[in-house]
C-alpha positions in Angstrom: -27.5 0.5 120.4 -24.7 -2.1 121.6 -24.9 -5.1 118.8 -23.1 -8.1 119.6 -22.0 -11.1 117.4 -21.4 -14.5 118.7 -20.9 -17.8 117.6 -22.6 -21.1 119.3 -21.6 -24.3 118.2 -25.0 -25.8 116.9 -24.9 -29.0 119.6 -24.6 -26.7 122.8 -28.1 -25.0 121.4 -30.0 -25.2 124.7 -33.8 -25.3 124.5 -34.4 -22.0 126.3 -32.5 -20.5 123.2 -34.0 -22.8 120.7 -37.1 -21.2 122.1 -36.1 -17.1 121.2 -35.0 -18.2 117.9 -38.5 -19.9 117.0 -40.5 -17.1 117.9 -37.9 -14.6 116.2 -38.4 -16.9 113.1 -41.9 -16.9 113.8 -41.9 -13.7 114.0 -40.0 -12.7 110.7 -42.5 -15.0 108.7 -45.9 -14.2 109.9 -46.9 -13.4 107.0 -46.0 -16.8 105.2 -48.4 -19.7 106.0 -45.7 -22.0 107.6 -45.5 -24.4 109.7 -44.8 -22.2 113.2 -41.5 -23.5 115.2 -41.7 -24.8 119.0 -37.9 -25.0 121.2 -37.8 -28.6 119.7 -38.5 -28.0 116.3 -36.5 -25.4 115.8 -33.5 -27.1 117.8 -33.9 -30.4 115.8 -33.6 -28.7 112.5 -30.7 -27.0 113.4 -28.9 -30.7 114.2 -30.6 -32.7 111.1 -31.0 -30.7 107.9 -31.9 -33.7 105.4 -29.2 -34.2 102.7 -28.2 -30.3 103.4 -26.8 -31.8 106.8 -26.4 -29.6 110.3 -25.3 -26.2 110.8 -21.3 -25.9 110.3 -22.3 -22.6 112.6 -24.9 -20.5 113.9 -24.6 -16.8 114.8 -26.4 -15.1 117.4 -26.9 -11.5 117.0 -28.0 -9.3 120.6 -28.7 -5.5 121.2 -28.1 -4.7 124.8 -28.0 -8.5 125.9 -31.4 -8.9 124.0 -31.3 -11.8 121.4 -32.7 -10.5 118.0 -31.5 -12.4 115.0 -29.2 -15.4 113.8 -27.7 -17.0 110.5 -27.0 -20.5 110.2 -24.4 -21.7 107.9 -24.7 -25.1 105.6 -21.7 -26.7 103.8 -23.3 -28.8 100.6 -22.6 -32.4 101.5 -22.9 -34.1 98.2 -23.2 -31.5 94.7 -21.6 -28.8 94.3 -19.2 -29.2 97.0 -18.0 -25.7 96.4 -21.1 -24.4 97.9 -22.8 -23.5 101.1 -26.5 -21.6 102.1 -27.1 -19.1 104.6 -30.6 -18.9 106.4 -31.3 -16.9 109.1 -34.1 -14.3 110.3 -34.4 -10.3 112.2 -37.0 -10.4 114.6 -39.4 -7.3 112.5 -38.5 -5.1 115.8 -34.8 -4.5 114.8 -34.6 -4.6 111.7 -33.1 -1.5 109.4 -30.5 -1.4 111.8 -27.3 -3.3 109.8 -27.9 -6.7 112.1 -28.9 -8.8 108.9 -25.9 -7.6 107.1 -23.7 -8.4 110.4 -24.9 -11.5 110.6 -24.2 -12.5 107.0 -20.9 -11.0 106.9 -20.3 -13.3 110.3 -21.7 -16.5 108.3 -20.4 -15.9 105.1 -16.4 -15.1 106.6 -16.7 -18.7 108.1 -16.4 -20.4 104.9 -14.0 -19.8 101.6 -16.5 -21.9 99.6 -17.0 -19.5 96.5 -20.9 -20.2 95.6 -23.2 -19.1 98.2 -27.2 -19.5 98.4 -29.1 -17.1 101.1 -33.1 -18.3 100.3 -35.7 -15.7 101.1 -39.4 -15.8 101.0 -41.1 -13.8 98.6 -42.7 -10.5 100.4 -40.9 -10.1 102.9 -37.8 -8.2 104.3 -35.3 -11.3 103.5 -36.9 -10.6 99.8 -35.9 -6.7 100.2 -32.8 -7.3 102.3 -30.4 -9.9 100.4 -30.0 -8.4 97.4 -28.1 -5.5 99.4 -25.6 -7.8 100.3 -24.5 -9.2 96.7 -27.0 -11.9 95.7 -28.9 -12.1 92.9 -32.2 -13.8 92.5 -31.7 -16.9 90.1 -35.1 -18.6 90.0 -37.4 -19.6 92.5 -40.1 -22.6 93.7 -43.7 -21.5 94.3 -45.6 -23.6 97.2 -48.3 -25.0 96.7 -50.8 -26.8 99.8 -53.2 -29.8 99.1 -56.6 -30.0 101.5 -55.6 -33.9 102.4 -59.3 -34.5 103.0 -61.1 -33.3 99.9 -63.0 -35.7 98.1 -61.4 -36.0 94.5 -63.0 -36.5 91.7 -63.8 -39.8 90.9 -63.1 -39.3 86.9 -59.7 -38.1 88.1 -59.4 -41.5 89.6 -60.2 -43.7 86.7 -58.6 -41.7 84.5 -55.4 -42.4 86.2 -56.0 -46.0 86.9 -57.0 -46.7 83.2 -54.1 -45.2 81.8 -51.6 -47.2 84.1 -53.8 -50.5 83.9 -50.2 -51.6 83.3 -48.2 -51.0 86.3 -48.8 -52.0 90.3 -48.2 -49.5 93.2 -46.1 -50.8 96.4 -46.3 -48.9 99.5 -43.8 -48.8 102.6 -43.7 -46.4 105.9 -40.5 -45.4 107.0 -36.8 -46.6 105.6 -36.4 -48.2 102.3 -36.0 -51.9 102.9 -32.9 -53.3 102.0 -34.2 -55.6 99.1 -35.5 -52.4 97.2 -32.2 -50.0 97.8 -31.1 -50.7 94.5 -34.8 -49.6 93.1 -34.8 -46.4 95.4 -31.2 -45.4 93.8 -32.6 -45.7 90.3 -35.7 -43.6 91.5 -34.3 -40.8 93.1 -32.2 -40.1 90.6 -34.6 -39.6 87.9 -34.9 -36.1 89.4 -32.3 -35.0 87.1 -34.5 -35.5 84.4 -36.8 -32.5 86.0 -37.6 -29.6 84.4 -34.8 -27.4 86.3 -32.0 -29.7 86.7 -28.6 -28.1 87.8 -25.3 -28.9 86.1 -24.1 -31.3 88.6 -25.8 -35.3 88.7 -27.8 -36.0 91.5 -26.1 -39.4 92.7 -28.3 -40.9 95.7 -25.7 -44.4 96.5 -27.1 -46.1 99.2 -25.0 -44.2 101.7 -26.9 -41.0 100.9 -30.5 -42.7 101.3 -29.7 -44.0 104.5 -28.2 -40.8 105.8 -31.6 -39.1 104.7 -33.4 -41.6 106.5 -31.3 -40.8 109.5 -31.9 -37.2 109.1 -35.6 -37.5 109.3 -35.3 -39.7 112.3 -33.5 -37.5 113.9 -36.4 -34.6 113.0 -39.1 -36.9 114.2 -40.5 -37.5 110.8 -42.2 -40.1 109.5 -41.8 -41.3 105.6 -44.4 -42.5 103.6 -43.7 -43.9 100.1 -45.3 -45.1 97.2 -43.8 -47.1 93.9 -45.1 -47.9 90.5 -44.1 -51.0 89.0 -44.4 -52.2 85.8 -46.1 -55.4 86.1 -45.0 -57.4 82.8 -41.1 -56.8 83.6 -41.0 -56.1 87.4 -39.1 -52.8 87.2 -39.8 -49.4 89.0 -41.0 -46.9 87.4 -42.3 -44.0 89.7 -41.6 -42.8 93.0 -43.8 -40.2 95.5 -42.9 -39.7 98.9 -44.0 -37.7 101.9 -42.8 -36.6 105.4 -45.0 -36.1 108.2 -43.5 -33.8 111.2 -44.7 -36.1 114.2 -44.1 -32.9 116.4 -46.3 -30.7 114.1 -48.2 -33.2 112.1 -51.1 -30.7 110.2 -49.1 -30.0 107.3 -46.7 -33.0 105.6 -44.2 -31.8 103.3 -44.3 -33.5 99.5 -41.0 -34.5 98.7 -39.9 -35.7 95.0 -42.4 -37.1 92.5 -40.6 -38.4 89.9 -41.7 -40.9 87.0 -38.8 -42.7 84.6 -38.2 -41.8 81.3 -39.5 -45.3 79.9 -42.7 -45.3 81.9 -43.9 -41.7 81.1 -46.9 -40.9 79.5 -49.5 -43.3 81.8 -50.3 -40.5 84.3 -48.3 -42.5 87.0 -47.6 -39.4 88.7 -50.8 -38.9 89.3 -52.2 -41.9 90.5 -49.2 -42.6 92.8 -50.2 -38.9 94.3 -53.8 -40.4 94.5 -52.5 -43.4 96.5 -50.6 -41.3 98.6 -53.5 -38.9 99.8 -55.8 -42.3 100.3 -52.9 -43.9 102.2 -52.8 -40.7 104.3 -56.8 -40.3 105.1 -56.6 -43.6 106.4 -53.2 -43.4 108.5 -52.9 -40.1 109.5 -55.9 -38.3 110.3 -53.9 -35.6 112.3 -52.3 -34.7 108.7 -54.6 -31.8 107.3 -52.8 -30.5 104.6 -49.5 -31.1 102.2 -47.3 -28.7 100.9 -45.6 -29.1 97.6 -42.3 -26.8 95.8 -42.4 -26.3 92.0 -40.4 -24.5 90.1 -42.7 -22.3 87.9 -41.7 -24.0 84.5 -42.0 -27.5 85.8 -46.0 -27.5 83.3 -46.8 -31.4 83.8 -46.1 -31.1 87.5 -47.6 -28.0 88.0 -51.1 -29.8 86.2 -51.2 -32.6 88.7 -51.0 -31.1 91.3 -53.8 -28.3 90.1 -56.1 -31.3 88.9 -55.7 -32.8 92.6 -56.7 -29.1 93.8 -53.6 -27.7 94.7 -53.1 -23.7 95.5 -50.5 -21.8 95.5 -49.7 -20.3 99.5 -46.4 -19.1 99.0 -42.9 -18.4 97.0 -39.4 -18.9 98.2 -37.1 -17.2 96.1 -33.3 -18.7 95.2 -30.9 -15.2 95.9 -26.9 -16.7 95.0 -23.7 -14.6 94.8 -20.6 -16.2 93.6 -17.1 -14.7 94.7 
């Protein structure tokens, strides 16, 4: 076996490669119900990452001119600027043969940032494979899908609209519009109140919100948000939002849900998720399902989302080795 190791700047990632590194990721994760990566897809994501940012570097891995793996690296952008993540996939046909580990060792020389991440998906061979390279598994998110179209419950409903009588919902697609930037700041932030917050503030200045929105631009997705606002005072109080993938619309990935400390207690998060799976029946019919990451000890999230009918379809498991 002749293994080779090469690095390809991420912006000269042609679509006919783009196109062996899907169906190797496919490939690697067949077991998971993902979404499945096209050329585009998977090129895009290598060029907009969200607030991780692009690929500082992608590695190729061949045996006898035949492309069979890659790792990607990520610098952190904004916390914990002394840290970077590591994704990356074997097609199932090679592994056992020392490519992941050559491939890591590639990503992980690029880069004397001393707090690494390498993410895995439980049951499978990244699960088996990381730890043999140093990492240790600190915590994981399971993931949990939402039928868009089934009929909830209309008690559910009340409930939730009873118990914020109080507050009004406000609804935009797209970027945050200027005259609410200061709102969204406040709101996003209130995700370091969460269950599993790390040791570094979450700081989301209007620099960082726009970048976002660039990001998901750039990825062909489509933001839909919802805000709760008190009605007595006019402040915000709750934020859900969603991202369609125009190139693979059937399943929209939740992002944050996240209710202020002030305004807790009314079921807000709950009947802003409501609003949001109306909003979608009637906009998006191509959107079958949403997918949603908790951390296992994150109970009040955990209960909306199982009264709204939630399962669970997967775990991704957080591996990190510190050197």
């Amino acid at each position: 076996m002749s293994l080779t190791i090469e690095r390809l700047d991420f912006a000269d990632l042609d679509l006919a490669t783009a196109a062996e590194l899907a169906e190797i990721e496919n490939a690697a994760l067949e077991d998971v119900p993902l979404r499945r990566h096209t050329a585009e897809t998977f090129r895009l994501e290598c060029l907009h990452r969200g607030d991780d940012g692009p690929y500082d570097g992608l590695w190729l891995a061949r045996v006898d001119d035949r492309l069979v793996g890659y790792a990607g690296l990520v610098l952190n952008r904004y916390e914990y600027l002394d840290g970077a993540k590591i994704l990356g996939a074997v097609h199932p046909d090679h592994r056992r043969h020392g490519i992941g580990r050559a491939l890591m060792t590639a990503a992980e020389s690029a880069t004397d940032r001393p707090r690494l991440r390498a993410p895995a998906w439980a049951h499978t061979a990244g699960e088996l494979a990381v730890p043999h390279f140093g990492y240790t598994r600190e915590g994981s998110h399971e993931v949990r899908r939402l039928s868009v179209h089934a009929e909830q419950r209309p008690e559910l409903v009340a409930s939730a609209e009873q118990a914020s009588r109080d507050y009004d919902l406000e609804r935009y697609a797209g970027p945050c519009p200027d005259e609410l930037l200061a709102d969204m700041q406040m709101l996003r932030e209130a995700i370091n109140d969460a269950p599993d917050p790390g040791d570094e503030f979450e700081a989301y200045p209007p620099e960082r919100i726009r970048g976002y929105e660039a990001s998901l631009a750039g990825l062909h997705e489509t933001l839909y948000t919802v805000v709760a606002r008190h009605r007595a005072t006019g402040d915000p109080a709750g934020i859900t939002f969603v991202c369609v993938l125009d190139l693979r619309p059937r399943i929209a990935a939740q992002q944050d849900t996240s209710v202020l400390a002030p305004h807790r207690g009314h079921r807000l998060g709950l009947r802003m998720k409501l609003a949001m799976l109306d909003w979608r029946r009637a906009a998006r019919p191509d959107v079958e399902f949403a997918d949603t990451w908790n951390v296992p000890g994150n109970a009040p999230m955990i209960a909306i989302n199982d009264a709204l009918g939630c399962r669970v379809v997967a775990e991704t498991i957080a591996f990190r080795k510190r050197r």
